[in-house]
TORTI-809118 format. One line per 3 residues: their letters; for each residue x, y, z of N, C-alpha, C. Coordinates in nm, 2 decimals. Layout:
N
a) X,Y,Z,X,Y,Z,X,Y,Z ~ ...
This chain:
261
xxx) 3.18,-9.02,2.83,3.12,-8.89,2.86,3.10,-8.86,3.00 ~ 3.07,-8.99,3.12,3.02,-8.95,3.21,3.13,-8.94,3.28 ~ 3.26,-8.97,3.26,3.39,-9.07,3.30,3.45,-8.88,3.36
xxx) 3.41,-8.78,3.28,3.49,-8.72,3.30,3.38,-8.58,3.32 ~ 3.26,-8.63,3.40,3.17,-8.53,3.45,3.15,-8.51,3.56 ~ 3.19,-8.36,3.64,3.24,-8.32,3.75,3.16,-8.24,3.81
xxx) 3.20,-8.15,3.94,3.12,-8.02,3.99,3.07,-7.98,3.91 ~ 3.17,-7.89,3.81,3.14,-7.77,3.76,3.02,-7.84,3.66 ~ 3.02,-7.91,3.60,2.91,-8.00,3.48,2.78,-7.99,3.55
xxx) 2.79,-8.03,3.67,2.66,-8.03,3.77,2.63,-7.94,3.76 ~ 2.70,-7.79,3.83,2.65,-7.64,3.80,2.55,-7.59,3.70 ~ 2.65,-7.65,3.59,2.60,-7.59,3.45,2.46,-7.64,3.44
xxx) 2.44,-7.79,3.47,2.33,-7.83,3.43,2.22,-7.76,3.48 ~ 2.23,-7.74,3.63,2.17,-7.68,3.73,2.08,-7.54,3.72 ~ 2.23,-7.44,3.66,2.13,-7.32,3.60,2.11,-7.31,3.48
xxx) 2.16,-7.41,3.38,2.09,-7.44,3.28,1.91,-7.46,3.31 ~ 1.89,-7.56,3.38,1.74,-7.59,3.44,1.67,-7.46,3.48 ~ 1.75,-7.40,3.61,1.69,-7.28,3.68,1.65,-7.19,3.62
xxx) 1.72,-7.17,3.50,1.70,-7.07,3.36,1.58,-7.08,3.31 ~ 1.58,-7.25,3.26,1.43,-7.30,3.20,1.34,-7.26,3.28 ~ 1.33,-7.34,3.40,1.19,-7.30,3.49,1.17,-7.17,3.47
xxx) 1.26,-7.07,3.51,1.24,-6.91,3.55,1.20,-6.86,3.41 ~ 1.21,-6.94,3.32,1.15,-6.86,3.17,0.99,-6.91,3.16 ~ 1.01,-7.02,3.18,0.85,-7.07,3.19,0.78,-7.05,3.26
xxx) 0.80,-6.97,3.38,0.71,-6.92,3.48,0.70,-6.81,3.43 ~ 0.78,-6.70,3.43,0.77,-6.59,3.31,0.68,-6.57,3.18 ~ 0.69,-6.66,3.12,0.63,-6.67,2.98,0.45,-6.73,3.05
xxx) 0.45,-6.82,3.14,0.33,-6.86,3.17,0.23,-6.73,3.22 ~ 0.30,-6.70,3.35,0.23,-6.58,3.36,0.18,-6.48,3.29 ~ 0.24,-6.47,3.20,0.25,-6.35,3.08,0.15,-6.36,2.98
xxx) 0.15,-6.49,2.99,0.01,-6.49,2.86,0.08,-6.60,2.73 ~ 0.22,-6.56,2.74,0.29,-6.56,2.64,0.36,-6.73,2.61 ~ 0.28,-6.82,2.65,0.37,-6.95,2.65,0.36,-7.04,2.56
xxx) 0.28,-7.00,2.47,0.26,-7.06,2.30,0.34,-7.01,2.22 ~ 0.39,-6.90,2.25,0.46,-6.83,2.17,0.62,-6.87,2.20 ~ 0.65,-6.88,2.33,0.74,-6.92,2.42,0.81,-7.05,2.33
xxx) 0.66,-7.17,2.35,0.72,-7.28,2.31,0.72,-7.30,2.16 ~ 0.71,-7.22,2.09,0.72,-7.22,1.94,0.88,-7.22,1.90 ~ 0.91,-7.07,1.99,1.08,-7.02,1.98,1.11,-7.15,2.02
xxx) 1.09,-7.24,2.10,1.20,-7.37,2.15,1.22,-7.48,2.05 ~ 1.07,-7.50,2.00,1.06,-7.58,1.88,1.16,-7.52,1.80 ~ 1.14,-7.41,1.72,1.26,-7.37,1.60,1.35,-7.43,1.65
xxx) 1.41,-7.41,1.78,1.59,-7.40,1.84,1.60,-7.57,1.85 ~ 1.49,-7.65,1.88,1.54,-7.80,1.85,1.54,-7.84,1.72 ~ 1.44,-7.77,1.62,1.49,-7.86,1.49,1.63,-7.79,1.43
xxx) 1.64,-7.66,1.49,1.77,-7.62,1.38,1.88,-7.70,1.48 ~ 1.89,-7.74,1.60,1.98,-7.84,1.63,1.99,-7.97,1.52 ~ 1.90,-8.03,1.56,1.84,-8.18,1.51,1.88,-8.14,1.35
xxx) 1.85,-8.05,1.30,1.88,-8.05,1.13,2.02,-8.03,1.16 ~ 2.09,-7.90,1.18,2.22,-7.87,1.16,2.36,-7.98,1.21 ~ 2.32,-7.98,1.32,2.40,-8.08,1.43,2.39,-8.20,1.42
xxx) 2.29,-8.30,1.47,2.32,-8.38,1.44,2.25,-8.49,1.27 ~ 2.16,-8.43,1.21,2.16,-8.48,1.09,2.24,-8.45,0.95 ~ 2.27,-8.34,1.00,2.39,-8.23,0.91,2.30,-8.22,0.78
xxx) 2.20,-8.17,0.72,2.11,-8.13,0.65,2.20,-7.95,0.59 ~ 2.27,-7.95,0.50,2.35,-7.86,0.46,2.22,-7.79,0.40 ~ 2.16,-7.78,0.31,2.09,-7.71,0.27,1.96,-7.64,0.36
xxx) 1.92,-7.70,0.40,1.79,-7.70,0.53,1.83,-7.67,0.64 ~ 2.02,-7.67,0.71,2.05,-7.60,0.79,2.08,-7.53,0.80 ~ 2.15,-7.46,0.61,2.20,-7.31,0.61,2.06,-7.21,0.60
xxx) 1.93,-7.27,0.58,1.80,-7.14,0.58,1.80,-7.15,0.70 ~ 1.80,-7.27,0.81,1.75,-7.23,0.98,1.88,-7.14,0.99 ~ 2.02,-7.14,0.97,2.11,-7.06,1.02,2.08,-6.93,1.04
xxx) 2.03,-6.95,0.93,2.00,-6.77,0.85,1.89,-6.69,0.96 ~ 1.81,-6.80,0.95,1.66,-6.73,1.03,1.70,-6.73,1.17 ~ 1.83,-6.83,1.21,1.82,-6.81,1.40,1.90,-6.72,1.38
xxx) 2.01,-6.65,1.29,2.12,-6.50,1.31,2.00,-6.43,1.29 ~ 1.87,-6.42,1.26,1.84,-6.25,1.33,1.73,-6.31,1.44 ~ 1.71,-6.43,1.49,1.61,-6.42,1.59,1.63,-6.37,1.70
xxx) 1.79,-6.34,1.76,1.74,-6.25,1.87,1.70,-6.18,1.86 ~ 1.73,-6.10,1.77,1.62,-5.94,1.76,1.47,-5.98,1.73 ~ 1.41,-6.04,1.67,1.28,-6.12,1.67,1.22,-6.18,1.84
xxx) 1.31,-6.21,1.86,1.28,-6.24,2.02,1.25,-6.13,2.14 ~ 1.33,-6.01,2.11,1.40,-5.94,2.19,1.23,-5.79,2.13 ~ 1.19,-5.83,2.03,1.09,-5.77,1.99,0.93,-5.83,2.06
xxx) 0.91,-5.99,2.04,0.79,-6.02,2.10,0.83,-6.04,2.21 ~ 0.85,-6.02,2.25,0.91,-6.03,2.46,0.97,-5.90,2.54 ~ 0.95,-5.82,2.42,1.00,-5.72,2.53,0.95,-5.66,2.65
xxx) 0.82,-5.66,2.67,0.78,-5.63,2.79,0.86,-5.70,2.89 ~ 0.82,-5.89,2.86,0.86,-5.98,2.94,1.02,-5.94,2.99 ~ 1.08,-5.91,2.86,1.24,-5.85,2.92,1.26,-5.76,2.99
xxx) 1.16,-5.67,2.93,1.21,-5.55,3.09,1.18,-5.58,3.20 ~ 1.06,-5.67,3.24,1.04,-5.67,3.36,1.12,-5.74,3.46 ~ 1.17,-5.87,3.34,1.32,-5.97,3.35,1.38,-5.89,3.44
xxx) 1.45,-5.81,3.39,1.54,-5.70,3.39,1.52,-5.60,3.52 ~ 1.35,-5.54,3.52,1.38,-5.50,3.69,1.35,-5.58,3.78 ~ 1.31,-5.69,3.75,1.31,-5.74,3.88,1.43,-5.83,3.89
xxx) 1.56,-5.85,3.80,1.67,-5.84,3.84,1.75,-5.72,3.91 ~ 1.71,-5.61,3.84,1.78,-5.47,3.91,1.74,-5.43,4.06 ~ 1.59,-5.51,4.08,1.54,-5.47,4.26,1.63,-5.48,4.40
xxx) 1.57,-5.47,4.46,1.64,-5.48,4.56,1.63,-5.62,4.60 ~ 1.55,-5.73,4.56,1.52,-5.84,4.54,1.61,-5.90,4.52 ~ 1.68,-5.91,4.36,1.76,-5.95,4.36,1.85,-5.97,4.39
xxx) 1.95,-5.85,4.48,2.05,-5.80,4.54,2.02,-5.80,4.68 ~ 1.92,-5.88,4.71,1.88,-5.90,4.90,2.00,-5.91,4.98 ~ 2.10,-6.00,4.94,2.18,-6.05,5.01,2.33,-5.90,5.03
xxx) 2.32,-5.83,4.97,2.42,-5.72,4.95,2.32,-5.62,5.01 ~ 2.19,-5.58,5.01,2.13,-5.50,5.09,2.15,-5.51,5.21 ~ 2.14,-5.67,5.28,2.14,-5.68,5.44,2.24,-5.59,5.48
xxx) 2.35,-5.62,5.41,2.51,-5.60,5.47,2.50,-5.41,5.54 ~ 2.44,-5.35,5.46,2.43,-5.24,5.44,2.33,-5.15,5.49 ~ 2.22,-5.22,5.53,2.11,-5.16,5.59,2.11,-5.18,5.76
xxx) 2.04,-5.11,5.84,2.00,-5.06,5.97,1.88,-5.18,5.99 ~ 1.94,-5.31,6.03,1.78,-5.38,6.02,1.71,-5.34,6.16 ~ 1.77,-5.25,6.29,1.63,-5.18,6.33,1.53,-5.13,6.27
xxx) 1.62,-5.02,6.21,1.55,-4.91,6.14,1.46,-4.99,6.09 ~ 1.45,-5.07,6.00,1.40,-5.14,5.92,1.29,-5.20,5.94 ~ 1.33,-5.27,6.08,1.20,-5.33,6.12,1.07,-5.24,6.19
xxx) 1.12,-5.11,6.23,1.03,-5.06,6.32,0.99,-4.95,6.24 ~ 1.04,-4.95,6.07,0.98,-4.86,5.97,0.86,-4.91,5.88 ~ 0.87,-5.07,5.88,0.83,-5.15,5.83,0.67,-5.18,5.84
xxx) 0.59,-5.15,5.77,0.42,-5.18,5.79,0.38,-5.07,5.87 ~ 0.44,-4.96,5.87,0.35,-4.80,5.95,0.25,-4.80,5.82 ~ 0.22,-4.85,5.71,0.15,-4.80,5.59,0.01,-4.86,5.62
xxx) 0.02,-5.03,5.69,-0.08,-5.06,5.69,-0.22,-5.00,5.75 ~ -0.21,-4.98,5.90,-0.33,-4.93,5.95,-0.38,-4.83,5.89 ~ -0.32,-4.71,5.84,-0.38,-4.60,5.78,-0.47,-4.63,5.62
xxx) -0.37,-4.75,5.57,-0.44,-4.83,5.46,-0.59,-4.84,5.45 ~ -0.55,-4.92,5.52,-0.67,-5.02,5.60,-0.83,-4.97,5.65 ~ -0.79,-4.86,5.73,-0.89,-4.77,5.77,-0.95,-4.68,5.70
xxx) -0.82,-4.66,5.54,-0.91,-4.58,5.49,-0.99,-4.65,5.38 ~ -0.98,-4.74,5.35,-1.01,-4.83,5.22,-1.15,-4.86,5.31 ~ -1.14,-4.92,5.43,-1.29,-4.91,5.45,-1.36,-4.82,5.47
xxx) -1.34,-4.71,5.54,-1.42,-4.59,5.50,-1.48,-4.58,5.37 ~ -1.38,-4.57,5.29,-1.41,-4.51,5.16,-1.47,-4.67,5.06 ~ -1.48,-4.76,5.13,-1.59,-4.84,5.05,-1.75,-4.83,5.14
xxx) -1.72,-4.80,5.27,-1.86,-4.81,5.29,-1.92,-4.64,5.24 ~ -1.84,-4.57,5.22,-1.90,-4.47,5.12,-1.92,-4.46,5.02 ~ -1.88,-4.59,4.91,-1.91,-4.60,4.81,-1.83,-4.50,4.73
xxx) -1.67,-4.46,4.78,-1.55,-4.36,4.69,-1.48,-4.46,4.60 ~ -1.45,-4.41,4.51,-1.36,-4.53,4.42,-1.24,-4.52,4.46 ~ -1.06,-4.61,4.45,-1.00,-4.57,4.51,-0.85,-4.66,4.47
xxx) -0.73,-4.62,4.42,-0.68,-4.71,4.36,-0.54,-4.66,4.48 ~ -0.50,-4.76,4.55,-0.37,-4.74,4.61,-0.28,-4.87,4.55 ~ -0.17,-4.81,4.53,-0.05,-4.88,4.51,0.07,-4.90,4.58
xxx) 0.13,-5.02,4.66,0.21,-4.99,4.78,0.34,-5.02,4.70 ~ 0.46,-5.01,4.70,0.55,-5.02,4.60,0.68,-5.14,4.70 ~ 0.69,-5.22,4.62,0.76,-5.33,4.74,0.93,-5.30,4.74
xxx) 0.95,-5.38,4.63,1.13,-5.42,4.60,1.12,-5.31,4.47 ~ 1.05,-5.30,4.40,1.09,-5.30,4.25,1.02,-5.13,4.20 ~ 1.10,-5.08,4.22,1.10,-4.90,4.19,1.00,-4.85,4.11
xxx) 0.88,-4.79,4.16,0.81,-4.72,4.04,0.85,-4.57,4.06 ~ 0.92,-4.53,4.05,0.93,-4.43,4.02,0.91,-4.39,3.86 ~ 0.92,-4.46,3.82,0.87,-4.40,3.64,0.69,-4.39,3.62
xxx) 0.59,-4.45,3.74,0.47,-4.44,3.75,0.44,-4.34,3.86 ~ 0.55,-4.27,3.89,0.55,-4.13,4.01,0.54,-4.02,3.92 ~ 0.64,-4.03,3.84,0.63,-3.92,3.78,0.52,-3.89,3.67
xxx) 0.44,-3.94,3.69,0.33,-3.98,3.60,0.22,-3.90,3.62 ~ 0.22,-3.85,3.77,0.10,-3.81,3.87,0.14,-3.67,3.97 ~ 0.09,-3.64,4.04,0.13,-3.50,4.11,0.23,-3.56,4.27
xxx) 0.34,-3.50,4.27,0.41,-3.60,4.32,0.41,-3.49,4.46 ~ 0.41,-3.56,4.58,0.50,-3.47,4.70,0.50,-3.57,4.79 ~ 0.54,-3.56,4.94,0.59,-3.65,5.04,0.50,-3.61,5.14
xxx) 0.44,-3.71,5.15,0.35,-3.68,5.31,0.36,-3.84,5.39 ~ 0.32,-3.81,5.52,0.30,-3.94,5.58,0.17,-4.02,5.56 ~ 0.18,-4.12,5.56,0.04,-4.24,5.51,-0.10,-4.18,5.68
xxx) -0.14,-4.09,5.59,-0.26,-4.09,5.69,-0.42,-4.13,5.62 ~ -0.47,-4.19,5.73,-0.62,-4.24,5.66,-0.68,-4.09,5.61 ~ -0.71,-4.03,5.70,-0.80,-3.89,5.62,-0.74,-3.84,5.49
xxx) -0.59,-3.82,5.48,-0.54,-3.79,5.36,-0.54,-3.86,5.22 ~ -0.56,-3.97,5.30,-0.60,-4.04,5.18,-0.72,-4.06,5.10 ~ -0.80,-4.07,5.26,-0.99,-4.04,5.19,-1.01,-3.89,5.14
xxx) -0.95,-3.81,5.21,-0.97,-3.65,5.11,-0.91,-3.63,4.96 ~ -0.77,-3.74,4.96,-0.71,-3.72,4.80,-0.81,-3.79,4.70 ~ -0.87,-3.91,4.71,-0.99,-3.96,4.66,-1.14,-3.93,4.70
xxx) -1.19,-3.85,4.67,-1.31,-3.78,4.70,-1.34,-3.72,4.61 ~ -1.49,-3.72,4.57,-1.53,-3.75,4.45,-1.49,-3.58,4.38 ~ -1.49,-3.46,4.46,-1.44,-3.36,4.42,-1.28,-3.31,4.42
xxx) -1.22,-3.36,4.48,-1.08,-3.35,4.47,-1.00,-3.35,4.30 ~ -0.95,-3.28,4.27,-0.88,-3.27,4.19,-0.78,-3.36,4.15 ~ -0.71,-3.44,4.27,-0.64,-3.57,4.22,-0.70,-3.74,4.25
xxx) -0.85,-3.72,4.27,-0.93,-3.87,4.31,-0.88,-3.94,4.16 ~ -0.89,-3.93,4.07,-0.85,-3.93,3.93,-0.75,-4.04,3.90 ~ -0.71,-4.13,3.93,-0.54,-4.23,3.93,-0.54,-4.29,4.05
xxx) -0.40,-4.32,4.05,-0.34,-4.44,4.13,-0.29,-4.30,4.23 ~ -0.26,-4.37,4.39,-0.20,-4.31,4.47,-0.10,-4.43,4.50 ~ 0.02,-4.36,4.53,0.14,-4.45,4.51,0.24,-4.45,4.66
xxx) 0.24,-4.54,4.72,0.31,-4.56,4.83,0.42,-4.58,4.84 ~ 0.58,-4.53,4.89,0.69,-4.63,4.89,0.72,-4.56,5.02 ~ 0.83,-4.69,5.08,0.91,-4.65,5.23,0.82,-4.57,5.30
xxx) 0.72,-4.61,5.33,0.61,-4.59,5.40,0.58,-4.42,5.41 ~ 0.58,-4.38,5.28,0.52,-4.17,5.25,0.48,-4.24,5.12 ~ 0.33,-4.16,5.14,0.30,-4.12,4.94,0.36,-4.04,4.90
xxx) 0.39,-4.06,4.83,0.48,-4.02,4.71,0.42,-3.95,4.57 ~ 0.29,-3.97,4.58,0.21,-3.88,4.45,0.09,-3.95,4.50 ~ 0.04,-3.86,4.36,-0.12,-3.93,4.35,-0.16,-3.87,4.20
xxx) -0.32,-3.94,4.14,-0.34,-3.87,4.01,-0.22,-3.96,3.92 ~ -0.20,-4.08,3.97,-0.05,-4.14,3.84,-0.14,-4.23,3.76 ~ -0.06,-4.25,3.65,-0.12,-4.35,3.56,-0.10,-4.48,3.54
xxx) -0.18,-4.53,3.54,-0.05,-4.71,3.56,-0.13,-4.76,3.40 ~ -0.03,-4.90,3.40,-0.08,-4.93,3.28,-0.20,-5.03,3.28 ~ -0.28,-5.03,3.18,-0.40,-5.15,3.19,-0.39,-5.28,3.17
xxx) -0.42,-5.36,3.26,-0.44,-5.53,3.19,-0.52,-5.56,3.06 ~ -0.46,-5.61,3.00,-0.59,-5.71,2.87,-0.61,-5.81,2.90 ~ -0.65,-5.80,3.00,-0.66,-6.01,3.08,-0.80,-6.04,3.01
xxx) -0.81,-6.11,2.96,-0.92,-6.16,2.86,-1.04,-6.26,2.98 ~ -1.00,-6.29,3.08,-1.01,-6.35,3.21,-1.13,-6.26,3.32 ~ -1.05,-6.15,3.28,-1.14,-6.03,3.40,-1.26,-6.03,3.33
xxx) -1.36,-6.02,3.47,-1.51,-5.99,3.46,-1.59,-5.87,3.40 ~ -1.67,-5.88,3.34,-1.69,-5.70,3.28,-1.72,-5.67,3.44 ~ -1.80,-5.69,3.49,-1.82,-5.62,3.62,-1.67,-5.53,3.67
xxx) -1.61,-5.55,3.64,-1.46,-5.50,3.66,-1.41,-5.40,3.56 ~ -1.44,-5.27,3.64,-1.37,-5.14,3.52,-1.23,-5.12,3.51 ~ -1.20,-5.02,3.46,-1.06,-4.98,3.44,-1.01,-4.94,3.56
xxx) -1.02,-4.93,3.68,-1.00,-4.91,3.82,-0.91,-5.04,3.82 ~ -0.99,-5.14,3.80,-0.91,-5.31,3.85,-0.83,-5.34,3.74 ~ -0.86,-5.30,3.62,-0.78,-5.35,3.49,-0.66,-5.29,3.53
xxx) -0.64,-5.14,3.59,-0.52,-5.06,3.60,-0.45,-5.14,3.72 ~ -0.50,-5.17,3.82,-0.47,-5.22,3.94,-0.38,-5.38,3.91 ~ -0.48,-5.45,3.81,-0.38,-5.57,3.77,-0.26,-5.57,3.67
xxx) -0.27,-5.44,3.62,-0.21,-5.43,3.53,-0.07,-5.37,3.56 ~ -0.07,-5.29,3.69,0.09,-5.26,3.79,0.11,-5.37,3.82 ~ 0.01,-5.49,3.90,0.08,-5.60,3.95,0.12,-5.68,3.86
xxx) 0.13,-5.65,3.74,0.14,-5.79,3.62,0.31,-5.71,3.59 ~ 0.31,-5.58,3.62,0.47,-5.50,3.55,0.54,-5.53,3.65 ~ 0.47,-5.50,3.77,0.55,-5.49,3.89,0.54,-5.60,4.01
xxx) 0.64,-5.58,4.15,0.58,-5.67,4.25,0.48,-5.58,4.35 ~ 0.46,-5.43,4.33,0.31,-5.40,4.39,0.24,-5.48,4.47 ~ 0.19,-5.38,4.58,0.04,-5.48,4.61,-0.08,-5.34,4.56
xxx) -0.16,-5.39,4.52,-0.28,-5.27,4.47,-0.38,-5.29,4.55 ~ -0.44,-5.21,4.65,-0.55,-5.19,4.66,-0.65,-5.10,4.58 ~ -0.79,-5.19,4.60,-0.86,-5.11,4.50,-1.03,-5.14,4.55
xxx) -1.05,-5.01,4.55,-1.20,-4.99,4.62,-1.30,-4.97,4.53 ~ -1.38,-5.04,4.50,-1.52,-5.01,4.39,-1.61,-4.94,4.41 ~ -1.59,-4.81,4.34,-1.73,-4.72,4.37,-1.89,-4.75,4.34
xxx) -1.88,-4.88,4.27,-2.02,-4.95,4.20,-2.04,-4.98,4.33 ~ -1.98,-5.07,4.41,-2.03,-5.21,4.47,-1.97,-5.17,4.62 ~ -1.89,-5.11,4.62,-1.85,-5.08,4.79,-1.78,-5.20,4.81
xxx) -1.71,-5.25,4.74,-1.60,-5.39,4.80,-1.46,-5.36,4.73 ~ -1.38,-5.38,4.87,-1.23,-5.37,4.84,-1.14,-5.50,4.82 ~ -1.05,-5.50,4.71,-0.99,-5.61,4.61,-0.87,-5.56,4.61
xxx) -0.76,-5.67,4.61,-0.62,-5.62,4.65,-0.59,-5.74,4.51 ~ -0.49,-5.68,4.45,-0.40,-5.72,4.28,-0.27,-5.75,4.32 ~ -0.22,-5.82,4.28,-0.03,-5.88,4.34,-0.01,-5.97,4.31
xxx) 0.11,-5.94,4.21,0.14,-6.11,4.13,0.09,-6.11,4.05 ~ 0.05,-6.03,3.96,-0.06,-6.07,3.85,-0.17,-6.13,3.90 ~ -0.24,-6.14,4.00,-0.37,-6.20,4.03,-0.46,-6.07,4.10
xxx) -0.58,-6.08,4.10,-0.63,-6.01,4.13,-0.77,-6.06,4.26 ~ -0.81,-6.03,4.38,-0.87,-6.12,4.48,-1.00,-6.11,4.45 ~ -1.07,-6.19,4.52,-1.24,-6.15,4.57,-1.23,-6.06,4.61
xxx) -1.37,-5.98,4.66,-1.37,-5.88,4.80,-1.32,-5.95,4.92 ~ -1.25,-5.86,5.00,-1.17,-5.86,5.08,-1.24,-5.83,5.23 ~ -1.21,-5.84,5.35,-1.26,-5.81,5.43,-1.14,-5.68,5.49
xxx) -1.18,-5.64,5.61,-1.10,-5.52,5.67,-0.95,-5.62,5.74 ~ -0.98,-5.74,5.83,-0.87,-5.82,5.84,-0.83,-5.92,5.73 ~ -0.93,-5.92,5.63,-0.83,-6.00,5.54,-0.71,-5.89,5.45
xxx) -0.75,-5.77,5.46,-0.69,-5.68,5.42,-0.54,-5.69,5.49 ~ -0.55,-5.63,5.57,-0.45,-5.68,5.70,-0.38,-5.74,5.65 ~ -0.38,-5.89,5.68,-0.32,-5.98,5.67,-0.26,-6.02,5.51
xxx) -0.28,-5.96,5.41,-0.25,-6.00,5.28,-0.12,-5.89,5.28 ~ -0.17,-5.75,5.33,-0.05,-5.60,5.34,0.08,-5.65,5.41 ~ 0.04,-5.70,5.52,0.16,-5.75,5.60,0.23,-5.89,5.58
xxx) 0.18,-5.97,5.51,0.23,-6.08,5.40,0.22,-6.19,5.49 ~ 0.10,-6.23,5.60,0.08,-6.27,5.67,-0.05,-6.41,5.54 ~ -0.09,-6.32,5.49,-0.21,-6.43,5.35,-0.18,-6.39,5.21
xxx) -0.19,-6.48,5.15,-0.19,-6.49,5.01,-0.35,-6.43,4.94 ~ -0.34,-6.37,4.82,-0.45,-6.33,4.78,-0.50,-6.48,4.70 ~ -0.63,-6.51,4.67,-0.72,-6.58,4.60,-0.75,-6.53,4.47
xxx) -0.69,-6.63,4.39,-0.71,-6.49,4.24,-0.83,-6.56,4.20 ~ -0.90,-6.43,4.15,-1.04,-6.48,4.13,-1.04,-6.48,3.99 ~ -0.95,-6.41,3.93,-0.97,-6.48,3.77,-0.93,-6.60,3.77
């Protein structure tokens, strides 16, 4: 067997593995890795029965039950698959065909105009005690959480931001959504976490906030109108309170967030 095992064998093995890890990092983060390793179990005994014990009777009922489990699979995972899926479709994963084709001046001197205006407003609007959910949109498209909310193009300015969240405004109400450095809406809906993890002290402001970074690669800021402390969500984690430069530094990917669940 080994007499005639080559490159390509290597390969195979290789993203055979890469496959595994990238599912179990998936399935872990998700919540979902009991259920994960259940499906694996089935898939080694119906080996072990079919293949190599050859169990005819006991391997034609596993036959039966693995012909419809992709659809059984493709059911309890489907969140997990779509997100599979866009964060294969991002620009992420096609990095290397983006360079070719993009202006990396442009690029770079477009790059973090979002922060300071961020930044300045999220503290204002915690030491005023405004509630306040911003969403910066990285690789991975929310346009399906744009259209969700009152949508138009302006430039990232701190006032406009503290005026769109204000306790009388008509769109303080949702997520305000950032991409290629213009909001893009405000008043959007994101979806909620069930993180069994999060603190009650933590309303639906943060649940919504962890809950884009768990769909998406977002960074979320999020200002507490209880407590006047700002918390930034990404990656599915969600921080302590944050300071004005730890803010900074987390937007411009200079620090990692501390998940405090």
């Amino acid at each position: 067997m080994f007499i005639s095992f080559g490159i390509k064998d290597a390969i195979d093995i290789l993203l055979v593995a890469f496959f595994l890890y990238q599912t179990y990092r998936l399935m872990k983060n998700s919540g979902t890795l009991t259920v994960f390793s259940g499906v694996v179990s089935v898939i080694v005994v119906w080996v072990l029965v079919s293949k190599v014990l050859e169990m005819r009777l006991m391997g034609t009922i596993l036959d039966m039950f693995i012909s419809v489990g992709f659809i059984v699979i493709v059911i309890l995972f489907q969140d997990d698959i779509r997100r599979f899926l866009l964060a294969l479709g991002s620009n992420r994963g096609w990095k290397f065909l983006s360079k070719l084709f993009s202006k990396k001046d442009d690029d770079a001197a477009k790059d973090g105009k979002y922060i300071a205006p961020v930044v300045l407003a999220s503290m204002n609007m915690a030491r005023k005690k405004t509630g306040a959910l911003i969403v910066i949109q990285k690789e991975i498209d929310l346009s399906g959480y744009i259209h969700t909310g009152e949508m138009f193009d302006a430039d990232v300015n701190a006032h406009l931001i503290e005026n769109i969240f204000f306790k009388n405004s008509p769109l303080h109400d949702g997520a305000l959504i950032i991409a290629n450095n213009r909001i893009k809406a405000a008043s959007c809906i994101l979806p909620v976490a069930q993180h069994a993890k999060i603190p009650k002290e933590m309303g639906l402001r943060h649940r919504s906030g962890l809950g884009i970074a768990k769909e998406t690669d977002a960074v979320v800021v999020i200002v507490s109108e209880e407590r006047g402390t700002i918390t930034v969500a990404a990656h599915n984690k969600i921080s302590l309170p944050v300071t004005a430069e730890n803010l900074r530094q987390i937007l411009s990917g200079e620090r990692e967030i501390e998940d405090f669940c």
